[in-house]
Structure formats: C-alpha cells, structure tokens
PQR file of N, CA, C, O and H, with PARSE charges and radii, in Angstrom:
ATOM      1  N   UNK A   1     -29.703 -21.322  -4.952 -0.4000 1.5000
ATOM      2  CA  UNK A   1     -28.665 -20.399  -5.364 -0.0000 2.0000
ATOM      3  C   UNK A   1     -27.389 -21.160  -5.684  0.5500 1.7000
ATOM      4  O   UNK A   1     -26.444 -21.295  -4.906 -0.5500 1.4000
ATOM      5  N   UNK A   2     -27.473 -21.660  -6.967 -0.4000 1.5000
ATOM      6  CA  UNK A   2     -26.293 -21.975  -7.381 -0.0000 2.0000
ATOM      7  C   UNK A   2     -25.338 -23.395  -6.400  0.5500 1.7000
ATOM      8  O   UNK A   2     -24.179 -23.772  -6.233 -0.5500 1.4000
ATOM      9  H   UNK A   2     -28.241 -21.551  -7.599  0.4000 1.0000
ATOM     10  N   UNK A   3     -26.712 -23.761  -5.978 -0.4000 1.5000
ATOM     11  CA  UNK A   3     -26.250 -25.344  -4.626 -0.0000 2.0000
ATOM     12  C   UNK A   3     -25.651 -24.760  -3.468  0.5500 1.7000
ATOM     13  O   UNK A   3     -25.023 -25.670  -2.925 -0.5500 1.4000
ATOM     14  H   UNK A   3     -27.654 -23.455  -6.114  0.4000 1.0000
ATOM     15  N   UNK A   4     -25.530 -23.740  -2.838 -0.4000 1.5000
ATOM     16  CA  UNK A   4     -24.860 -23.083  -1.692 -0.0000 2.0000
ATOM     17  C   UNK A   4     -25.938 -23.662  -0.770  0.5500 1.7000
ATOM     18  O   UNK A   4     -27.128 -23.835  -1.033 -0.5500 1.4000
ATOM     19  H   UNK A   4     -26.040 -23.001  -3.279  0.4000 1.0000
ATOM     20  N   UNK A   5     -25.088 -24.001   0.690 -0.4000 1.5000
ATOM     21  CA  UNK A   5     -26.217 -24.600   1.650 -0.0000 2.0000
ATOM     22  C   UNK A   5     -27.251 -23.463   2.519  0.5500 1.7000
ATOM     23  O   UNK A   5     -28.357 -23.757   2.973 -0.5500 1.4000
ATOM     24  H   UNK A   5     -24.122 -23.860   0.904  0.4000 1.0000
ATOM     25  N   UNK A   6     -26.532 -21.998   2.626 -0.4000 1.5000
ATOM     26  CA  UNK A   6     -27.358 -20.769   2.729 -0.0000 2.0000
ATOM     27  C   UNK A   6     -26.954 -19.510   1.830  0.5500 1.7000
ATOM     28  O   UNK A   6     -26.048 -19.498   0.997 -0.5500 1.4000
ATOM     29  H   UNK A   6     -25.633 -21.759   2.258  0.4000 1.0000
ATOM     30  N   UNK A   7     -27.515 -18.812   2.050 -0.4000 1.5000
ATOM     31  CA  UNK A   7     -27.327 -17.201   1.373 -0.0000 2.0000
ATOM     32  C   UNK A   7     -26.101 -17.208   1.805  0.5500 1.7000
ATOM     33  O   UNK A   7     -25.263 -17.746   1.081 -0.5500 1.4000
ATOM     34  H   UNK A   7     -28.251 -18.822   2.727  0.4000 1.0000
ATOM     35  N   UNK A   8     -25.529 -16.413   3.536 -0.4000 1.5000
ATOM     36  CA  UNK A   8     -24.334 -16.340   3.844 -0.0000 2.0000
ATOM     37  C   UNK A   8     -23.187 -16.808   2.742  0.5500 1.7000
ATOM     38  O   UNK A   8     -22.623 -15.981   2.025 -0.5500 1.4000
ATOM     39  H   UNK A   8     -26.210 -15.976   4.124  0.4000 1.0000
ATOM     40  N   UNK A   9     -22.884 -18.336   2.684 -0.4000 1.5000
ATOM     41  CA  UNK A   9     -22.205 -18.486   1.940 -0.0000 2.0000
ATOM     42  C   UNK A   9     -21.745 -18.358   0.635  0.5500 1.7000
ATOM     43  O   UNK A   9     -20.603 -18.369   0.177 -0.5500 1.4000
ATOM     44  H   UNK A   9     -23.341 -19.008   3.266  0.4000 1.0000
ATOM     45  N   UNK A  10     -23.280 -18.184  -0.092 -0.4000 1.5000
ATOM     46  CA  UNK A  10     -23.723 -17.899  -1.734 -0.0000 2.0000
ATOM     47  C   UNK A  10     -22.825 -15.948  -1.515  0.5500 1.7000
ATOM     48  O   UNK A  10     -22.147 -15.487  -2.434 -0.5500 1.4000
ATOM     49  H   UNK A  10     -24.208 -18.175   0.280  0.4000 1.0000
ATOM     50  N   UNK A  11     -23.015 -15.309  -0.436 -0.4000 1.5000
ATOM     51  CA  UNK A  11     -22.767 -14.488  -0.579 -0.0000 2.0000
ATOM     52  C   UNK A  11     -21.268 -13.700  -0.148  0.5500 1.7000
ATOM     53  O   UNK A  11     -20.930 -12.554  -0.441 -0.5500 1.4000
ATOM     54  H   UNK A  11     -23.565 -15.684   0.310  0.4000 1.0000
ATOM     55  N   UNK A  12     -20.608 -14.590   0.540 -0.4000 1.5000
ATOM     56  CA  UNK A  12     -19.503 -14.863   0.970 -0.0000 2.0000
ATOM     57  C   UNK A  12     -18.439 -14.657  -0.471  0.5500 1.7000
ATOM     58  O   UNK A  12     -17.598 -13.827  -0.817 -0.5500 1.4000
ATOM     59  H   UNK A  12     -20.882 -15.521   0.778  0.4000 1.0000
ATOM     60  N   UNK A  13     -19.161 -16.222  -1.186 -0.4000 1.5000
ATOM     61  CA  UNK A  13     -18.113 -16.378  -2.526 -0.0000 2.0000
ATOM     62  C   UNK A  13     -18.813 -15.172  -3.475  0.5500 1.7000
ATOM     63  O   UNK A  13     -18.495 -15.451  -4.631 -0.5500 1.4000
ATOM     64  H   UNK A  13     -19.844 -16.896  -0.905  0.4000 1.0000
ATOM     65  N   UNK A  14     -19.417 -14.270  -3.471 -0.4000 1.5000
ATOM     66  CA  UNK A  14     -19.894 -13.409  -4.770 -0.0000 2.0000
ATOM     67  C   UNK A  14     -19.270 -11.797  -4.160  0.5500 1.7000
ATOM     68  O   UNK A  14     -18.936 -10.887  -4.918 -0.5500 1.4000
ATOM     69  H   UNK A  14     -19.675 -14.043  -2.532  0.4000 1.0000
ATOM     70  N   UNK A  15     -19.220 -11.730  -2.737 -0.4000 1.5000
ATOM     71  CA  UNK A  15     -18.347 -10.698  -2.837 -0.0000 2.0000
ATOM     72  C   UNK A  15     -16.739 -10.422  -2.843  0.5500 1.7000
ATOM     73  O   UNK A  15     -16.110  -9.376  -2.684 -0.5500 1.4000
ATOM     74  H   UNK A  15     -19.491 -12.470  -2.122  0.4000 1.0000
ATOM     75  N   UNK A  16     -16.275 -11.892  -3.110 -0.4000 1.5000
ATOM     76  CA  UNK A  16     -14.897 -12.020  -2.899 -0.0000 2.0000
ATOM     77  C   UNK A  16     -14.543 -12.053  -3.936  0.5500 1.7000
ATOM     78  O   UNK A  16     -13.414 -11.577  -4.055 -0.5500 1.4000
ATOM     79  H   UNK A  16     -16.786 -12.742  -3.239  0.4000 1.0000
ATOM     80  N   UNK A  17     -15.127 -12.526  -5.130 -0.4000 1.5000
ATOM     81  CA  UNK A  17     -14.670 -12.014  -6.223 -0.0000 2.0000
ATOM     82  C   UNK A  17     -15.343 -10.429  -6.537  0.5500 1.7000
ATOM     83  O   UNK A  17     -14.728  -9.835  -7.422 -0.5500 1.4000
ATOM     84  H   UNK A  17     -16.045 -12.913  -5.034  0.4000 1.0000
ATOM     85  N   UNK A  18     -16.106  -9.933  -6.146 -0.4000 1.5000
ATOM     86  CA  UNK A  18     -16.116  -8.415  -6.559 -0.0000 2.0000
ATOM     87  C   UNK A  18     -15.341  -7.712  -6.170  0.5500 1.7000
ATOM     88  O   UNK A  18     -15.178  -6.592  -6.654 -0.5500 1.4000
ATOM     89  H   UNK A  18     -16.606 -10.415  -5.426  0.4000 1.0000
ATOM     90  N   UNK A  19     -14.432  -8.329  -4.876 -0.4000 1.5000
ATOM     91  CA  UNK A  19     -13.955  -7.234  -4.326 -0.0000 2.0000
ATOM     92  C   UNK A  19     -12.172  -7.545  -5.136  0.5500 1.7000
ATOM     93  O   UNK A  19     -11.339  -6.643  -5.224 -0.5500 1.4000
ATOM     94  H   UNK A  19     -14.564  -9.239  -4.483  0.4000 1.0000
ATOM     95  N   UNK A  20     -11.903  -9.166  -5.694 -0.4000 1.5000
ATOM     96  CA  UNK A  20     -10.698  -9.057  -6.141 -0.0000 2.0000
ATOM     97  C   UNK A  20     -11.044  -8.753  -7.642  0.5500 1.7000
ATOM     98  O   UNK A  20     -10.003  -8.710  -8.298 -0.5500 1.4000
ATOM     99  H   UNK A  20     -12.580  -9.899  -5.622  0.4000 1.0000
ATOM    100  N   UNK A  21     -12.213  -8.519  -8.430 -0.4000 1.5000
ATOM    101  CA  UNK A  21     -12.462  -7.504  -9.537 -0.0000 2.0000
ATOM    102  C   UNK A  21     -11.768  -5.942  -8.936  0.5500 1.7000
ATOM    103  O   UNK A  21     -10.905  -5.212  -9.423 -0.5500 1.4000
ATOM    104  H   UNK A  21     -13.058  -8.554  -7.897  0.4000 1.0000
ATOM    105  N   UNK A  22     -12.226  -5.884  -8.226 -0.4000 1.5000
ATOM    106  CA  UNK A  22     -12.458  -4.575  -8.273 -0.0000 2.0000
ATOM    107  C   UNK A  22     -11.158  -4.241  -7.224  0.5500 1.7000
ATOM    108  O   UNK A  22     -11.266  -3.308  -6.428 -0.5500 1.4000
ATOM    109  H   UNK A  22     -12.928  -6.476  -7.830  0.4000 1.0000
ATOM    110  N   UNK A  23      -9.975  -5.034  -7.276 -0.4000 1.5000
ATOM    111  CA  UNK A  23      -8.716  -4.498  -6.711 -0.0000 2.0000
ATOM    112  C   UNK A  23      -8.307  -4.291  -7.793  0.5500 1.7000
ATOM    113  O   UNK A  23      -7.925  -3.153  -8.067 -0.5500 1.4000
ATOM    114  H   UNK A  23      -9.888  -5.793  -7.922  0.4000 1.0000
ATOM    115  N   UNK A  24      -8.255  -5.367  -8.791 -0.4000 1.5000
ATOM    116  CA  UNK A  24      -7.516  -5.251 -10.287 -0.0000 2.0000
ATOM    117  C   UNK A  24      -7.722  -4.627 -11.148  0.5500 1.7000
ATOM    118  O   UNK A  24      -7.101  -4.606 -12.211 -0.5500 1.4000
ATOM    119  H   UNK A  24      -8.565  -6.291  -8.569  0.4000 1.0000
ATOM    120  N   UNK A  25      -8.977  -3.774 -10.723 -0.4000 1.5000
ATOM    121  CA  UNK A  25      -9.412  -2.152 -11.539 -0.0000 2.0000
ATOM    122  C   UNK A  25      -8.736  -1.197 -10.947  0.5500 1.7000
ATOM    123  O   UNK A  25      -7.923  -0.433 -11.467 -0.5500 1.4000
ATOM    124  H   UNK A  25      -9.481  -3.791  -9.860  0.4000 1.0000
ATOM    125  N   UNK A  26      -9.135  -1.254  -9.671 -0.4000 1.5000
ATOM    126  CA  UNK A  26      -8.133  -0.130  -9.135 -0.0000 2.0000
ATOM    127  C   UNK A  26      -6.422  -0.087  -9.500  0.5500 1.7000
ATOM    128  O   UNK A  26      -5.870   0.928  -9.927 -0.5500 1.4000
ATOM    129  H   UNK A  26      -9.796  -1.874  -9.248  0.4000 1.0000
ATOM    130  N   UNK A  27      -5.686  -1.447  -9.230 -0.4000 1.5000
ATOM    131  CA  UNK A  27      -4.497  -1.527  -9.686 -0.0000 2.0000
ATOM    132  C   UNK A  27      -4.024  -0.865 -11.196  0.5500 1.7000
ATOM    133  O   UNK A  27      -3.194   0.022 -11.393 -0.5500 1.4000
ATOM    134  H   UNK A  27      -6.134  -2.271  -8.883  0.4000 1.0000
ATOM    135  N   UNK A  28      -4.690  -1.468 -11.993 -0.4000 1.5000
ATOM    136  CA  UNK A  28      -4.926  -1.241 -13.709 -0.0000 2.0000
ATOM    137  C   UNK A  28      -4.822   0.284 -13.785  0.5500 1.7000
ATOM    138  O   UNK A  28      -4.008   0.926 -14.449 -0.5500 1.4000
ATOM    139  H   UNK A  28      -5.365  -2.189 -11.833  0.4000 1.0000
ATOM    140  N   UNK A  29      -5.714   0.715 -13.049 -0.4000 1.5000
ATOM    141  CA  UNK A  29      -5.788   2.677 -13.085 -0.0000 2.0000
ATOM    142  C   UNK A  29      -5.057   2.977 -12.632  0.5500 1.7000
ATOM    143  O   UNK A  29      -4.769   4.057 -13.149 -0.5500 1.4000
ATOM    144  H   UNK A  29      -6.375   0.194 -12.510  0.4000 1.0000
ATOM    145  N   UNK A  30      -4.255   2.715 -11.706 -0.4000 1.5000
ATOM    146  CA  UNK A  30      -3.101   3.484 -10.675 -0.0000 2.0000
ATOM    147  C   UNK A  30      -1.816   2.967 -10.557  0.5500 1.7000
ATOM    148  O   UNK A  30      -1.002   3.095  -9.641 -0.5500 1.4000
ATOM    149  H   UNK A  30      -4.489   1.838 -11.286  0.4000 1.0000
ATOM    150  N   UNK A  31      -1.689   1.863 -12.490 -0.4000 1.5000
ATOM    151  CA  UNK A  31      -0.641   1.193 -12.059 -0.0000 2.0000
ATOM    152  C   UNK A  31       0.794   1.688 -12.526  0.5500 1.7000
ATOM    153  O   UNK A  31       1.725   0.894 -12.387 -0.5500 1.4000
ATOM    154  H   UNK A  31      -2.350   1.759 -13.234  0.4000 1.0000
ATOM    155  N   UNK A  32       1.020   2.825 -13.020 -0.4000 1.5000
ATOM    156  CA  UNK A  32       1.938   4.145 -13.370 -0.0000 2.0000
ATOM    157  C   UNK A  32       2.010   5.359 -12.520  0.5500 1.7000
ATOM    158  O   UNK A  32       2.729   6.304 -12.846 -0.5500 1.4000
ATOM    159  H   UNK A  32       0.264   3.470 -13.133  0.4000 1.0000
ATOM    160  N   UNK A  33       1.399   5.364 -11.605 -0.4000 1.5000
ATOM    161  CA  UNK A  33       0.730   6.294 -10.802 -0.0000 2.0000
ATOM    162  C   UNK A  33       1.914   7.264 -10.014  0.5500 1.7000
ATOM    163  O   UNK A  33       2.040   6.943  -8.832 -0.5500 1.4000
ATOM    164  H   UNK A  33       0.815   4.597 -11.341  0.4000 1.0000
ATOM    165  N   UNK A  34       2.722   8.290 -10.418 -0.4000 1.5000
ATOM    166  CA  UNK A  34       3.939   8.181  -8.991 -0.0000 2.0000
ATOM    167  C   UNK A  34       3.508   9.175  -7.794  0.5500 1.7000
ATOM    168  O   UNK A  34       4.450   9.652  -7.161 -0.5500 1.4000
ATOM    169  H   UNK A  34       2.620   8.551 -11.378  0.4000 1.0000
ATOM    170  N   UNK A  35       2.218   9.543  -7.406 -0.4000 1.5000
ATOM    171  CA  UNK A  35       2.054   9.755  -6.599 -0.0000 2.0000
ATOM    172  C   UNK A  35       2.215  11.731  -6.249  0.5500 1.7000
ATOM    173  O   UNK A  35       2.257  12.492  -7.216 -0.5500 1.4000
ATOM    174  H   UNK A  35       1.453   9.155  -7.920  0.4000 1.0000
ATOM    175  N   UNK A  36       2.253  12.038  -5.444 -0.4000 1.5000
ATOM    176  CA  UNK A  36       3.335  13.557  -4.793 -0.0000 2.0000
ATOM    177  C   UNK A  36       4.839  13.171  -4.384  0.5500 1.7000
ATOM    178  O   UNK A  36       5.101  12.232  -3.633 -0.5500 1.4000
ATOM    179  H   UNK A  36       2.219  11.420  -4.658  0.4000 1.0000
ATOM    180  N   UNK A  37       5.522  13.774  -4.805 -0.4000 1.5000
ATOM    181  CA  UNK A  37       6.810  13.835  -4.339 -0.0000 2.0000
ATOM    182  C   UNK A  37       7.122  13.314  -2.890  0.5500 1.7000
ATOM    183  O   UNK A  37       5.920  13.211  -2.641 -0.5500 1.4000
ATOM    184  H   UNK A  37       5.310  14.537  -5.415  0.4000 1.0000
ATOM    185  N   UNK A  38       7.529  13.028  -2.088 -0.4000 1.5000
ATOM    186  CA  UNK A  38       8.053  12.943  -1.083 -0.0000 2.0000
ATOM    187  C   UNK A  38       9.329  13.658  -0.612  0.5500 1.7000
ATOM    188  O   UNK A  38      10.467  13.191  -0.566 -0.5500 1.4000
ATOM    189  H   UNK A  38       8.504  13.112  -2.290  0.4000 1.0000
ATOM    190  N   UNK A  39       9.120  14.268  -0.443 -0.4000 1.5000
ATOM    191  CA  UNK A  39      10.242  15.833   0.314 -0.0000 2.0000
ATOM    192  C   UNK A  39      10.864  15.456   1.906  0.5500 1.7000
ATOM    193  O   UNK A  39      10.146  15.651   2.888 -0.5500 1.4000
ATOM    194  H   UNK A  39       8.196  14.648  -0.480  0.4000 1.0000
ATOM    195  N   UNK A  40      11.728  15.111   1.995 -0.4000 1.5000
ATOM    196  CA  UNK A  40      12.594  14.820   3.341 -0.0000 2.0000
ATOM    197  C   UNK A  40      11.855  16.214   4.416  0.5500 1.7000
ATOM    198  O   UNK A  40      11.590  17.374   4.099 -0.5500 1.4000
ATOM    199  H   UNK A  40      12.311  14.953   1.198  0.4000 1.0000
ATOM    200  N   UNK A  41      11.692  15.488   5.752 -0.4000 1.5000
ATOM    201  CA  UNK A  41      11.334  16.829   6.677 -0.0000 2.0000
ATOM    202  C   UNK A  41      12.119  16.843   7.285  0.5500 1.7000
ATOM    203  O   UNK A  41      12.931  15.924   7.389 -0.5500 1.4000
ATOM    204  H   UNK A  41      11.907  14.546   6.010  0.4000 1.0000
ATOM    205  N   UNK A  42      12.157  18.518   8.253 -0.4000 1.5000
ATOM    206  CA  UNK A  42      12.902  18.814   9.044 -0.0000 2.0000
ATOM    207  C   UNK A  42      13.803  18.050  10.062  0.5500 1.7000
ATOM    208  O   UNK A  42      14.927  18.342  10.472 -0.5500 1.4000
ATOM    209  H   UNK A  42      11.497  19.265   8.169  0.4000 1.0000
ATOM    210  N   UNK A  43      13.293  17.379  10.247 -0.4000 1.5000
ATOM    211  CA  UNK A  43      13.574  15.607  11.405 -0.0000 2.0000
ATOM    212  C   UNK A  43      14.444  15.081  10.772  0.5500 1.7000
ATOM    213  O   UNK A  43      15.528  14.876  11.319 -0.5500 1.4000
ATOM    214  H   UNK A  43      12.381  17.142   9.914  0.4000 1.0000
ATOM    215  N   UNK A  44      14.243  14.743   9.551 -0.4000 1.5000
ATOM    216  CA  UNK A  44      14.792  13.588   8.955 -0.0000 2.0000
ATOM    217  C   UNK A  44      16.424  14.443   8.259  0.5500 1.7000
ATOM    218  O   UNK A  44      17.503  13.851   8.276 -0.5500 1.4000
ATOM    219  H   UNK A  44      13.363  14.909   9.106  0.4000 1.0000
ATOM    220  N   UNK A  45      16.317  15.356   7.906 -0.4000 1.5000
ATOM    221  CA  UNK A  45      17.461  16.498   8.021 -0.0000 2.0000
ATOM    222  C   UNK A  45      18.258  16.261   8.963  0.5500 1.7000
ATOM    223  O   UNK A  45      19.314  15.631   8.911 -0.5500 1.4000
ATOM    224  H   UNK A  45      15.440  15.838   7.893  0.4000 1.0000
ATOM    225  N   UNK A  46      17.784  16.746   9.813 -0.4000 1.5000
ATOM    226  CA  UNK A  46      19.266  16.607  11.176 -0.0000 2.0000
ATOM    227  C   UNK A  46      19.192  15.490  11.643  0.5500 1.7000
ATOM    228  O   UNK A  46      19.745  15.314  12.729 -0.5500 1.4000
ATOM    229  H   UNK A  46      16.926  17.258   9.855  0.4000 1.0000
ATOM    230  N   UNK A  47      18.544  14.436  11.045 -0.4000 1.5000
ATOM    231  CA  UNK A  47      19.362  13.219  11.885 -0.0000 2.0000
ATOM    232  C   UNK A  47      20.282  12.938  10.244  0.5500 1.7000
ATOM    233  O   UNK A  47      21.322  12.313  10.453 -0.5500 1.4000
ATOM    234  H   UNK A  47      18.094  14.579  10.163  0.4000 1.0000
ATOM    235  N   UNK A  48      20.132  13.177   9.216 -0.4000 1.5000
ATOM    236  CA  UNK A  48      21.093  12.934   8.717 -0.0000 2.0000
ATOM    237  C   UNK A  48      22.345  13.372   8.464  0.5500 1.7000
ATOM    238  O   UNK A  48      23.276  12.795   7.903 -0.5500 1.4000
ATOM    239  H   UNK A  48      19.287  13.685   9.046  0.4000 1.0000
ATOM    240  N   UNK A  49      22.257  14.685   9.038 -0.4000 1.5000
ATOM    241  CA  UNK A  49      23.325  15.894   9.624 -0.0000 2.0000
ATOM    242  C   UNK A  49      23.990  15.042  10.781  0.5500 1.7000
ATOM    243  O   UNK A  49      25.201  14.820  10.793 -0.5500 1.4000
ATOM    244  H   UNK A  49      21.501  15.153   9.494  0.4000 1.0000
ATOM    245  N   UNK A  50      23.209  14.628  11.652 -0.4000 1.5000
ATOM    246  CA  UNK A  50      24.059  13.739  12.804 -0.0000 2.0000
ATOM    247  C   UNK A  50      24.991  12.403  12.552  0.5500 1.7000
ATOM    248  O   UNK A  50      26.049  12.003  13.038 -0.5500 1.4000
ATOM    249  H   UNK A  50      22.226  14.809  11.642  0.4000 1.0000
ATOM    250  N   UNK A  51      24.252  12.002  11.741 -0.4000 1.5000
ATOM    251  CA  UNK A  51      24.774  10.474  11.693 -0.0000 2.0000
ATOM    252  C   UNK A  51      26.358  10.857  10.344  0.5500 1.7000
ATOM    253  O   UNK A  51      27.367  10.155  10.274 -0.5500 1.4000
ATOM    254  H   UNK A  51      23.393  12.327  11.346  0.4000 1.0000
ATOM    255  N   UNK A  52      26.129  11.890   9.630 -0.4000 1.5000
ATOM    256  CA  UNK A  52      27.429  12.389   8.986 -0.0000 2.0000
ATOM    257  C   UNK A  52      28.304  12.290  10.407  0.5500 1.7000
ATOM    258  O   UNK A  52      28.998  11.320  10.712 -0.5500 1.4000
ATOM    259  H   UNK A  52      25.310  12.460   9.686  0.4000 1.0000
ATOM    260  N   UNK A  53      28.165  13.235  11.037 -0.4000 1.5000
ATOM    261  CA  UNK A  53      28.796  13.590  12.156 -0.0000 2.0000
ATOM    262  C   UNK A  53      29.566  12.457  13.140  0.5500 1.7000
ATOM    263  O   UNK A  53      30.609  12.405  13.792 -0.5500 1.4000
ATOM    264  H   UNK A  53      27.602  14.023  10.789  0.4000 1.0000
ATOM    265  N   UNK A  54      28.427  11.588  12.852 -0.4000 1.5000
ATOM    266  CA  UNK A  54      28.684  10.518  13.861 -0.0000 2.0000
ATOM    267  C   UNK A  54      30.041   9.728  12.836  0.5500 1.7000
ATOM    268  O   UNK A  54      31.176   9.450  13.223 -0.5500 1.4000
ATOM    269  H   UNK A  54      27.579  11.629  12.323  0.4000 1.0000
ATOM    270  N   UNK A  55      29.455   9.517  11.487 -0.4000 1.5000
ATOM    271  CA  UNK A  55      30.331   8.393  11.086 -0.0000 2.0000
ATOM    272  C   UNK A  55      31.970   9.213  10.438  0.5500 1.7000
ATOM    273  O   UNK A  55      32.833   8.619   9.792 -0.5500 1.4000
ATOM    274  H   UNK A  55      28.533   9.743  11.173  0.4000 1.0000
ATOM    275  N   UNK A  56      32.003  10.550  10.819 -0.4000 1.5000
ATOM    276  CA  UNK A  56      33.275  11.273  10.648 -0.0000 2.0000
ATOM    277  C   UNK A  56      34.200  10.869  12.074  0.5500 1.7000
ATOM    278  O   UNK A  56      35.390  10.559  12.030 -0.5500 1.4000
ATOM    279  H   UNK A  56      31.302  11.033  11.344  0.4000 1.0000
ATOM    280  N   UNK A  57      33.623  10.925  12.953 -0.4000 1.5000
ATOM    281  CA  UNK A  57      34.250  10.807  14.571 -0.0000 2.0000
ATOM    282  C   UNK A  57      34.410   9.266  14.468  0.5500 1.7000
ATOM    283  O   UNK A  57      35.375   8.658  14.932 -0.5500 1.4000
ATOM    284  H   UNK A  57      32.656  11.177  12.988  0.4000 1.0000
ATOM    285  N   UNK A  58      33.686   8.870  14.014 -0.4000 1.5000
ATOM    286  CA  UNK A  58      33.625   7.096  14.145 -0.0000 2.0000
ATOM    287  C   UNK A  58      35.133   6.340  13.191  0.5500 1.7000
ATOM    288  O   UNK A  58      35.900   5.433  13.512 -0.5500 1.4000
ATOM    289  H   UNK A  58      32.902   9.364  13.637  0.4000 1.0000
ATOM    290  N   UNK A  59      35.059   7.231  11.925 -0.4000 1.5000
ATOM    291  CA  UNK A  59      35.813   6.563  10.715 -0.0000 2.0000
ATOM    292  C   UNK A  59      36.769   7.261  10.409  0.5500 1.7000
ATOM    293  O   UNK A  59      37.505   6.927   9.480 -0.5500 1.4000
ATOM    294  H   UNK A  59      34.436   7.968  11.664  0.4000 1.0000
TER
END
C-alpha cells in the first residue's frame, strides 16, 4: 500500500486528508452563511441595565 509499513498508518494518512477535504467543503458551503439572529436574553438585559447604573454612580 503505497510503501506504508502497516494499514494503520496507510490509513491514518488517507483519512486526514478526507477529513481536511471535506472541512473545505463544508467551509466553501457555509462560507456567507449568517446564521439566526442572536437576540440578547433576559439576563443579559439587566445586567446591562445594572452596569448603566453602576457606571452613572461611578462617573
């Protein structure tokens, strides 16, 4: 197989390039991609309500 001293290794190097083929397909397809929105949650609201708060008392 191509001079490899076992399979293991013959097979080592043949899935490492399939698998960095086949990142750079995936990338290629999804590389404009923007996703769902990301919408601030409830949490993230009042701590930014707080930290106003904080840096009015502070400044």
């Amino acid at each position: 197989m191509l001079g490899f001293a076992d399979f293991g290794a013959f097979l080592g190097y043949v899935l490492t390039i399939l698998v960095t083929i086949l990142c750079i397909v995936y990338g290629f397809l999804n590389w404009n991609n923007d996703g769902e929105p990301v919408s601030p949650s409830e949490s993230d609201i009042l701590w930014e309500k707080e930290e106003k708060e904080i840096d009015e008392t502070l400044g």
